[in-house]
N, C-alpha and C positions, 0 to 999 in steps of 0.2 A: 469766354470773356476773361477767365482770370488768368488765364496767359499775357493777357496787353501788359500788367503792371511787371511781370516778370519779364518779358520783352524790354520793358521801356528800363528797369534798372539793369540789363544786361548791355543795352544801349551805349548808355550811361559810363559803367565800368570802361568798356570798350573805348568809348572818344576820349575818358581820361587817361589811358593809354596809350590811345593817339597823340593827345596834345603834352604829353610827357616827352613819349620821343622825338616829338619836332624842337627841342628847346637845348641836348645837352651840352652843348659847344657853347651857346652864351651862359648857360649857369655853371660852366668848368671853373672860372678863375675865381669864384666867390665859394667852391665846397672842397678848398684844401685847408678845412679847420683838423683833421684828424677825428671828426665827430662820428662819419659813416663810416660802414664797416670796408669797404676798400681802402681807406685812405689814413694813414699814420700805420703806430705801431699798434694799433687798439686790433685789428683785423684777425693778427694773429691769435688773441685772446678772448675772442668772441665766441659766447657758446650759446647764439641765439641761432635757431633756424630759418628764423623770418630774416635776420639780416644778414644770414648766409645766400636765401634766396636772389633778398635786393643786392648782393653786391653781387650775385653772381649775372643775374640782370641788366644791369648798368652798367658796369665793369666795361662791356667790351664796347660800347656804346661811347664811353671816355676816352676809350683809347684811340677808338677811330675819329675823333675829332678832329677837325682842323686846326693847327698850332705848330710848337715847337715841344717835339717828344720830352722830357723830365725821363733824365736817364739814371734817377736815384730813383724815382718810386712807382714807372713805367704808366704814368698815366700821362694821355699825350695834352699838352696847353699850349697858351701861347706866354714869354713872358709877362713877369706883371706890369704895367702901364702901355700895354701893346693889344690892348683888347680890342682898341678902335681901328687899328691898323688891317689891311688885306693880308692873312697870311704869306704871301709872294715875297713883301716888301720886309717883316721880319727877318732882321739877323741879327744870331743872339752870341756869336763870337766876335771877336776881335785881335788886335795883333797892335806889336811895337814897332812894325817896320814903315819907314817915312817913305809919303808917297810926294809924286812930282806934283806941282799945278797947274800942268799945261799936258795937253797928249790925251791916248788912250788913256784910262788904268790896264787896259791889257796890255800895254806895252811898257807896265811895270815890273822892276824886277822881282821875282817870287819869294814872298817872304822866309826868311833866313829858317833854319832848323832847331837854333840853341837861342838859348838867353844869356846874355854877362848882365847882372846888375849889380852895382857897389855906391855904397855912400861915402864921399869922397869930401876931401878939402884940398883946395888950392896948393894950400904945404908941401903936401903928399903925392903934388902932380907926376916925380920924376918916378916913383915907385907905381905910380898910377898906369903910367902911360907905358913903363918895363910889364906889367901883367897883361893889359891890351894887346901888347904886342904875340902874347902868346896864344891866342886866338884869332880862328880864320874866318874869312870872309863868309863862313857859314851860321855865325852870330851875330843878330843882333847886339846892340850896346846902349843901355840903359846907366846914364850916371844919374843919381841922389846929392844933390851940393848940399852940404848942413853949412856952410860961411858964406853963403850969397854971392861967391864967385861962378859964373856960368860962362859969359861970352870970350874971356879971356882963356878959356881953356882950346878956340878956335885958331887964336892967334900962334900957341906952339903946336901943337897938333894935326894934319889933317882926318884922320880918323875920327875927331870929337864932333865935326863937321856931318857925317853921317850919324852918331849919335843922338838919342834922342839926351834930353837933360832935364830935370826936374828939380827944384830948388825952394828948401822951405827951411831957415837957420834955425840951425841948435838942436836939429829934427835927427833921431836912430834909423838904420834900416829897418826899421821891425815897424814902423811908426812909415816910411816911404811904403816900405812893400803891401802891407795895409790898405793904403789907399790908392796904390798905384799898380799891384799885379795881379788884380783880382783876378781871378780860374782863368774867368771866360775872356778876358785878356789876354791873357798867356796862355788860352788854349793852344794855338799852334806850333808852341815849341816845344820839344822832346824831353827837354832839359833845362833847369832853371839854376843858373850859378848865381849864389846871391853870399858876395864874399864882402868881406871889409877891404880897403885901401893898403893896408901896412904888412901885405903879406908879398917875400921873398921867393920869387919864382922863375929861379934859375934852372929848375931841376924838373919843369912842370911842362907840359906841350897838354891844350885844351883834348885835339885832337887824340891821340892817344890814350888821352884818358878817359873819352867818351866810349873807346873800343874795348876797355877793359870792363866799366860799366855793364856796356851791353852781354859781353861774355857772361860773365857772372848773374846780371840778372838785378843787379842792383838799382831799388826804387830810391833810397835817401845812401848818400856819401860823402866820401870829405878826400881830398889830399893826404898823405900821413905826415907828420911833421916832423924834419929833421932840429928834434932837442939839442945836437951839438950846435946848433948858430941861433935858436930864437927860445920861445916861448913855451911850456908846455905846463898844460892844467891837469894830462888824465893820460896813465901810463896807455891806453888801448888805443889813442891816436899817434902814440911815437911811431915814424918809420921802420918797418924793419927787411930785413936782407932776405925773407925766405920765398918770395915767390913776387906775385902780381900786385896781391892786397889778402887782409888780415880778419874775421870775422868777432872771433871772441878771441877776450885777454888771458892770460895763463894764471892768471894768478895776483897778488902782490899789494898792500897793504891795503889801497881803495876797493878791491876787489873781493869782500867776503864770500860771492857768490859769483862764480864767471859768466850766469845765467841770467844774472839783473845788471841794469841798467847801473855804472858807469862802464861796467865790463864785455856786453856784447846788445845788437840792438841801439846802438848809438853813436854817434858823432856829435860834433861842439857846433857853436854858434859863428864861429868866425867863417868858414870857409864850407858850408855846406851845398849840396849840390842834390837835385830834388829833379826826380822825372813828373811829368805833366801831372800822373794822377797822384803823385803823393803831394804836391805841392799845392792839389784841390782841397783837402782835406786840412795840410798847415795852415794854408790861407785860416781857414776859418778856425782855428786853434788861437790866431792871433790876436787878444784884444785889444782893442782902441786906445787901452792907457799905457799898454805894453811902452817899454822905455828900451831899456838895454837888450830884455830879450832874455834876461838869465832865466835857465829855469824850463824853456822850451825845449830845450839840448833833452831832458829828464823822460819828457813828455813825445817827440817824434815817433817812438816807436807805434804809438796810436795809429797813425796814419799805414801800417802796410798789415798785410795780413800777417807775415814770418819775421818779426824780429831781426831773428839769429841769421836768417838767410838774406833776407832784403835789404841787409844796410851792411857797410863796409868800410875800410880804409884802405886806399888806395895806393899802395908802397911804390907801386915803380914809376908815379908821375907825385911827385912831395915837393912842398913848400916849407920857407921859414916863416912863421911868426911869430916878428918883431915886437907886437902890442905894442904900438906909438901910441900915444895919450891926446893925440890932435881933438878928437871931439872934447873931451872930460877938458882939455884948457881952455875953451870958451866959456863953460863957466865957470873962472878959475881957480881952475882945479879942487 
């Protein structure tokens, strides 16, 4: 007889490990506090055995959930606000390329490979519309209006016509991109050109420049800039003569160290150009009250694993920048 009581709490343990594992799909989106031992940076610093056990227990149990896999911390969920949705109908990317309103969607065209996005003013349309043109039908086109002109840019243009447009005055690209290229947006594109308006690109072919990119291996880059006709802030983005593109600077007054940032490991803010996975990482580098931007230029290198290897200037496809002052005159000056 004094078996039943030991039976009956063995019972016990047992169902609530039954009714444990029947549950861990809906309590997924409510236990990414970082507080159990699988989940945040706490995991790797636990020296408890018991919650060595339970995450080794549950762990796999998370993962085979039904959802949308989390391919930062490999535990499978569904987005947040999508808890009540049928996994099937979850989809957590997106894209900038305009669809028809009539037809298939399969009989739409495939969205494009690159991204051009620029924040633009009407002024600046003829220099606008010279940079457009040096990109092919393999990019999407994203304009940023900071002067509240949009439809008129349809009437010289046909190009601006497939463009998408976006329009908020007085507003920086750092402040558009923000709210308008989040990751999972511009997941599709390979490549993210996120330039100003006021750059001279006689010397520049898109195309060609993405082939050098690739070669190299380059996550964040820039154009080099030819200083004999515009602008220049930081001797390790001048163009130079000796090959493809340029990694560290040799030397020279800004340069104490060729190993720190303004010397290698960096590009400027005007004309940078950002593959998918580095540009998941700036996204969220960028704050909400961010204005100009300055100061990011400093900070990019965060985003790649090598520095010195992953970021570059790209010499045999180079622009001028002009620095026009079109945004800074609205409010004046």
């Amino acid at each position: 007889m004094r078996l039943v009581p030991v039976l009956s709490a063995l019972a016990m343990v047992l169902l609530g490990f039954v009714l444990g594992f029947s549950f861990p799909a809906s309590m997924t989106p409510n236990l990414q506090c970082g507080v159990l031992p699988w989940s945040g940076s706490g995991a790797a610093n636990s020296s408890s055995s018991e919650s060595s056990f339970l995450g080794r227990l549950w762990a796999p149990l998370f993962r085979n959930s039904s959802g949308t896999s989390n391919a930062t911390s490999g535990i499978a969920r569904r987005p947040e606000g999508a808890g009540r949705l049928p996994p099937g109908i979850v989809v957590s990317e997106s894209d900038l390329h305009l669809r028809r309103s009539w037809g298939s969607p399969s009989q739409d065209a495939p969205v494009r490979k690159y991204l051009l996005t620029m924040a633009v003013g009407y002024k600046e349309r003829a220099n606008v519309n010279a940079t457009v043109q040096k990109f092919s039908d393999n990019f999407d086109v994203v304009l940023f209006h900071y002067d509240g002109h949009t439809t008129e840019w349809d009437d010289e243009f046909q190009w601006s016509k497939e463009a998408v447009h976006v329009s908020a005055r007085k507003q920086t690209k750092w402040w558009f991109a923000k709210r308008f290229l989040h990751p999972s947006i511009v997941a599709p594109y390979d490549y993210v050109f996120l330039w100003d308006e006021d750059l001279g690109v006689d010397n520049f072919t898109a195309e060609a420049y993405i082939e050098i990119v690739k070669k190299h291996g380059l996550e964040i880059s820039q154009p080099g800039l030819d200083a004999t006709k515009g602008h220049k802030a930081y001797d390790v983005s001048v163009k130079r003569n000796s090959g493809d593109m340029h990694k560290t600077d040799a030397g020279g007054k800004k340069c104490p160290d060729v190993h720190q940032r303004p010397c290698s490991g960096f590009v400027e803010v005007m004309a940078p150009v950002f593959s998918r996975d580095a540009w998941r990482c700036v996204w969220h580098m960028i704050q909400n009250d961010l204005v100009h931007g300055w100061g990011l230029d400093f900070n990019f290198w965060r985003c790649v694993d090598d520095p010195e290897e992953q970021f570059g200037i790209v010499d045999a496809q180079y622009v001028v920048h002009h620095a026009v002052p079109t945004l800074r005159d609205q409010g004046k000056g």
